[in-house]
C-alpha positions as CSV (number, residue, x, y, z in Angstrom):
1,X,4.7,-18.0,-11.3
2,X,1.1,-17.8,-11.3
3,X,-1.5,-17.1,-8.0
4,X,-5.1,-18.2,-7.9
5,X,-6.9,-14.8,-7.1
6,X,-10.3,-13.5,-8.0
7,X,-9.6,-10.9,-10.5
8,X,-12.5,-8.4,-10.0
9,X,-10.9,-8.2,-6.3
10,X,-7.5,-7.9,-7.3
11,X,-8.3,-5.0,-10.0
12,X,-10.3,-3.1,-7.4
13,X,-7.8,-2.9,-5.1
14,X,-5.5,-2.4,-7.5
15,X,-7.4,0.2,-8.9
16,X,-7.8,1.5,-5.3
17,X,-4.4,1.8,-4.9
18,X,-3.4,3.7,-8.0
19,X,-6.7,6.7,-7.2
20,X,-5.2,7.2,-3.7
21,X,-1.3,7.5,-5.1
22,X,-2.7,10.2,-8.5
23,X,-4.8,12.0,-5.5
24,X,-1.5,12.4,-3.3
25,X,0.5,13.3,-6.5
26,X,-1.9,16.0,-7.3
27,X,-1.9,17.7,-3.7
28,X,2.2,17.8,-4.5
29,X,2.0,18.9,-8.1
30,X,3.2,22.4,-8.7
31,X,0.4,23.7,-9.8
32,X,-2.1,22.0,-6.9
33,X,-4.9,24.2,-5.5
34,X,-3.2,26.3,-2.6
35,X,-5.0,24.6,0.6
36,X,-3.6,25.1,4.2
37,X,-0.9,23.0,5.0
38,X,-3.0,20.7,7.6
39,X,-5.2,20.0,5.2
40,X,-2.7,18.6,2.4
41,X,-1.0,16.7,5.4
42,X,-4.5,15.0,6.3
43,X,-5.7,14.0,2.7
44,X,-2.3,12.8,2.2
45,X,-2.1,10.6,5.2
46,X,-5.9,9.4,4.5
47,X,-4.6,8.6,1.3
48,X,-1.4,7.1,2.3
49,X,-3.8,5.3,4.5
50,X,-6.3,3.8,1.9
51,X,-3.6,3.0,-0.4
52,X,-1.6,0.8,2.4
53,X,-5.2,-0.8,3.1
54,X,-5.3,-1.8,0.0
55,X,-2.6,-3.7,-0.3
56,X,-2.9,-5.4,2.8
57,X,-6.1,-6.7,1.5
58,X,-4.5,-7.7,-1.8
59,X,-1.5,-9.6,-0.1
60,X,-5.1,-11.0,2.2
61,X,-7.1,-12.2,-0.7
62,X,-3.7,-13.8,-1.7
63,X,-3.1,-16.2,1.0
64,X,-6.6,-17.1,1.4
65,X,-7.0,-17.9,-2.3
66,X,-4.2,-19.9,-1.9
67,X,-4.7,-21.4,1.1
68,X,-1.7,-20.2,2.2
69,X,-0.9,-19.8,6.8
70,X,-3.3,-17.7,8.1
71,X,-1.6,-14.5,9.0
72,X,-0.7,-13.0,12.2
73,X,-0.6,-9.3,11.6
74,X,-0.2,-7.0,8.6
75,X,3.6,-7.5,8.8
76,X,3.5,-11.3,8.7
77,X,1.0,-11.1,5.4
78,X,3.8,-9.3,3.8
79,X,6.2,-11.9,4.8
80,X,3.9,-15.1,3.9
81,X,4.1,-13.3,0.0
82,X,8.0,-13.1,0.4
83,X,7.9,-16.6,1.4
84,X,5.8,-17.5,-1.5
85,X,7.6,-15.2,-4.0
86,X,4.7,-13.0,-4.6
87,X,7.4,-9.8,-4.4
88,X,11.0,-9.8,-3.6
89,X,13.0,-9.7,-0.1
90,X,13.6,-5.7,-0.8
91,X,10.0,-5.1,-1.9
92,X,8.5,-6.9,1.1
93,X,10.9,-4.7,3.6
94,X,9.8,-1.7,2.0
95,X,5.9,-3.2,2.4
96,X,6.6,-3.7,5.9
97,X,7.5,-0.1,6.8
98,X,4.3,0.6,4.9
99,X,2.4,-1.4,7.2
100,X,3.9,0.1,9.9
101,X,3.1,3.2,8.9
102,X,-0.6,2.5,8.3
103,X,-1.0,1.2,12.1
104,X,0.5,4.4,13.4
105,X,-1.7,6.4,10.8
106,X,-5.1,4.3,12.2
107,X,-4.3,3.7,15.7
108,X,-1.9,6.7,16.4
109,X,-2.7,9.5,14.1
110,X,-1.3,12.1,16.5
111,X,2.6,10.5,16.7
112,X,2.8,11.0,12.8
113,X,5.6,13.1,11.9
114,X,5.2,15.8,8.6
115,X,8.7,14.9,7.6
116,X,8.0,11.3,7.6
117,X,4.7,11.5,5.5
118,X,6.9,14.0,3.2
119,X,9.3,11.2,3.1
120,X,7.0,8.7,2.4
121,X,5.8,10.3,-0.6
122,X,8.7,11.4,-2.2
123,X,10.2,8.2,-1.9
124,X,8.1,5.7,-1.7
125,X,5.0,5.5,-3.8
126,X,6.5,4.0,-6.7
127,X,6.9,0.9,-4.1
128,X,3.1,1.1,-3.7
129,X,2.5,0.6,-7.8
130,X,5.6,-2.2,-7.9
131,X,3.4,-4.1,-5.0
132,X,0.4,-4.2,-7.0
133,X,2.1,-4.7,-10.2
134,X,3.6,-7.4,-8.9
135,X,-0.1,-8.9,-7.9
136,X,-1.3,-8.1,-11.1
137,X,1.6,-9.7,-12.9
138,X,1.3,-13.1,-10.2
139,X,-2.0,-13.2,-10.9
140,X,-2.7,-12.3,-14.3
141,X,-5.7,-10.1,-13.5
């Protein structure tokens, strides 16, 4: 299935995406520079941050190129692409979480939990390239 999109947005963001997840795998890396703990945990949640951003305004360029409903919160832009089979039922729950955890990272940066964000990156930044593969792949960008 193909998406109208305007491809120099959707390869920024894309693009976007992809710097933020290499900068987060580099902080993790064996051999990263040895930097105080808080300061990996912030660059990594910045990161975590940007790259969430990102996608949110990928699954935003989306519906308005397509003239698709006009969303009601981050969540609900993840679910108007499920709806439109942008990404799959399991990709957009995983997305959802991720939106979730970029409101408590801007609005609530305090209630964030180290183990979480360690979580989150051992786990789930492979979901962050399928999203925008996905884009890519909808869009042909």
């Amino acid at each position: 299935m193909h998406f109208r999109a305007d491809r120099d947005i959707v390869l920024a963001k894309a693009s976007t995406v992809r710097k933020c997840l290499a900068t987060i795998r580099r902080l993790k890396a064996a051999d990263a520079p040895r930097l105080e703990a808080w300061i990996v945990q912030d660059v990594v949640v910045l990161n975590l941050q940007r790259a969430a951003q990102a996608c949110l305004d990928l699954a935003n360029h989306l519906i308005t190129a397509n003239s698709w409903e006009l969303p009601r919160s981050a969540r609900h832009s993840v679910e108007i692409l499920r709806d439109a089979s942008v990404i799959p039922r399991e990709q957009s729950q995983v997305m959802v979480g991720v939106m979730g955890f970029r409101n408590i990272a801007v609005h609530d940066y305090a209630a964030l939990d180290p183990a979480i964000v360690d979580a989150i990156v051992a786990k789930h930044l492979g979901d962050l390239e399928r999203f925008v593969d996905a884009i890519l792949e909808g869009t042909g960008a």
